[in-house]
C-alpha positions in Angstrom: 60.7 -110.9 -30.5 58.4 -113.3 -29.3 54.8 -113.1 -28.6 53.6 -112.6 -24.8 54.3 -115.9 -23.2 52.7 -116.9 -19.9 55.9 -117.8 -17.0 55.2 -119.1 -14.0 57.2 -119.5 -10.6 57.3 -122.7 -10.1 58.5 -122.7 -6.0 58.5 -126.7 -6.0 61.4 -127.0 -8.9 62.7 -123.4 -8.2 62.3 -122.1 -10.9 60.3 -119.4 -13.5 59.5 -121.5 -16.2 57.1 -120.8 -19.3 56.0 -124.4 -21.0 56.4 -124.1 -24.7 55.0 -126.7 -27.1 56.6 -129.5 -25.3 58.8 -128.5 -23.5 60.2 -125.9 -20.6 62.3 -122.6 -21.0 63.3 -121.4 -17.2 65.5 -119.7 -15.3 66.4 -121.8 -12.2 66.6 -119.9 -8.6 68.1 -121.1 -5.3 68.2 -119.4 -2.4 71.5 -117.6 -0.4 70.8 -115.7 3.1 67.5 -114.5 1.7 68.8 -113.6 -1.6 67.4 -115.4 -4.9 70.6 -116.8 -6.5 69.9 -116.9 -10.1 71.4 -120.0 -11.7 70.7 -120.4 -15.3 69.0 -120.3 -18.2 67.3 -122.8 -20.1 65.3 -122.1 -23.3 65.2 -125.1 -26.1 66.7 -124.5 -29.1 63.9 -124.5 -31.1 62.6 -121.4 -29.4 66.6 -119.4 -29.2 66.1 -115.9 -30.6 62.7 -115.5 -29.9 62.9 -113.3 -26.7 61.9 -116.3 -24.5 65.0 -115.7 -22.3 65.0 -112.2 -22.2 61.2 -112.5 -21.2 62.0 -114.9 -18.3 64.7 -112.2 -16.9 62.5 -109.7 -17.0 59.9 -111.8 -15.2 62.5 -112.3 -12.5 63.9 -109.5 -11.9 60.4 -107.9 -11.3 59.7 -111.0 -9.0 62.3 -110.2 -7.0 61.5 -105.9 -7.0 58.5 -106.4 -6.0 59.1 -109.0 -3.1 61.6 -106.7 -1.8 64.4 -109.4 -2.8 68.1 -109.1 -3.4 69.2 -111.4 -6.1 72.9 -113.0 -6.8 73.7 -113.4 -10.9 75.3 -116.6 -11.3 73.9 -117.1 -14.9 75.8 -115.3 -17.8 72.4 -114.7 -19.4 71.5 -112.9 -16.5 74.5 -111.0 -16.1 74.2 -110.0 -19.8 70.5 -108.7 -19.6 71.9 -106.7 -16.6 74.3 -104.7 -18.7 71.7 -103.8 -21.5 69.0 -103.3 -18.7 70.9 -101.1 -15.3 67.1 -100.4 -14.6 67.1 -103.6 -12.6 70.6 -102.4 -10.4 68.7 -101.8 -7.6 67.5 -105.3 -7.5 71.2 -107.0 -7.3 72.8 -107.8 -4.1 75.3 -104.8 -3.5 78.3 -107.4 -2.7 77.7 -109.0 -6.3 77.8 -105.4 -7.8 81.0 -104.7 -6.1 82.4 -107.8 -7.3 81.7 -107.6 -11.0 83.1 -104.1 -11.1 
């Protein structure tokens, strides 16, 4: 697991993004009838199995709980943190749930 790294929400780029040594791990956001569309994943490959992705889902998902948003899981990362985390069910858009049943 990684150590506690700082991620941002970067509303310019669209994106939560934590800068690591020199370069960017994010999650990348767009937006569908008011619901955050989450898009994909990007963490370098230097920094894969750390956490860092796991971290920025976690980061996103909270965004969006506690800004009373629905979000859309187009990113298989996502979509996999999901199914080891149905805590955060009540944060994706009922349609999407229906669908992926």
């Amino acid at each position: 697991m990684t150590a506690t790294i700082e991620i941002i929400n970067n509303e310019k780029l669209q994106r939560f993004e934590s800068q690591l040594d020199d370069a960017f791990a994010f999650i990348e956001y767009r937006w569908l009838k008011g619901d955050m569309v989450l898009m994909h994943t990007l963490v370098p490959e230097a920094h894969e199995g750390k956490g860092v992705a796991g971290s920025l889902a976690k980061f996103a998902l909270e965004y969006a709980r506690t800004k009373n948003l629905k979000v859309i899981v187009y990113c298989p990362y996502v979509a996999a943190y999901l199914k080891r985390h149905p805590e955060y069910n009540d944060v994706v858009d009922e349609h999407y749930r229906k669908e992926d049943k």
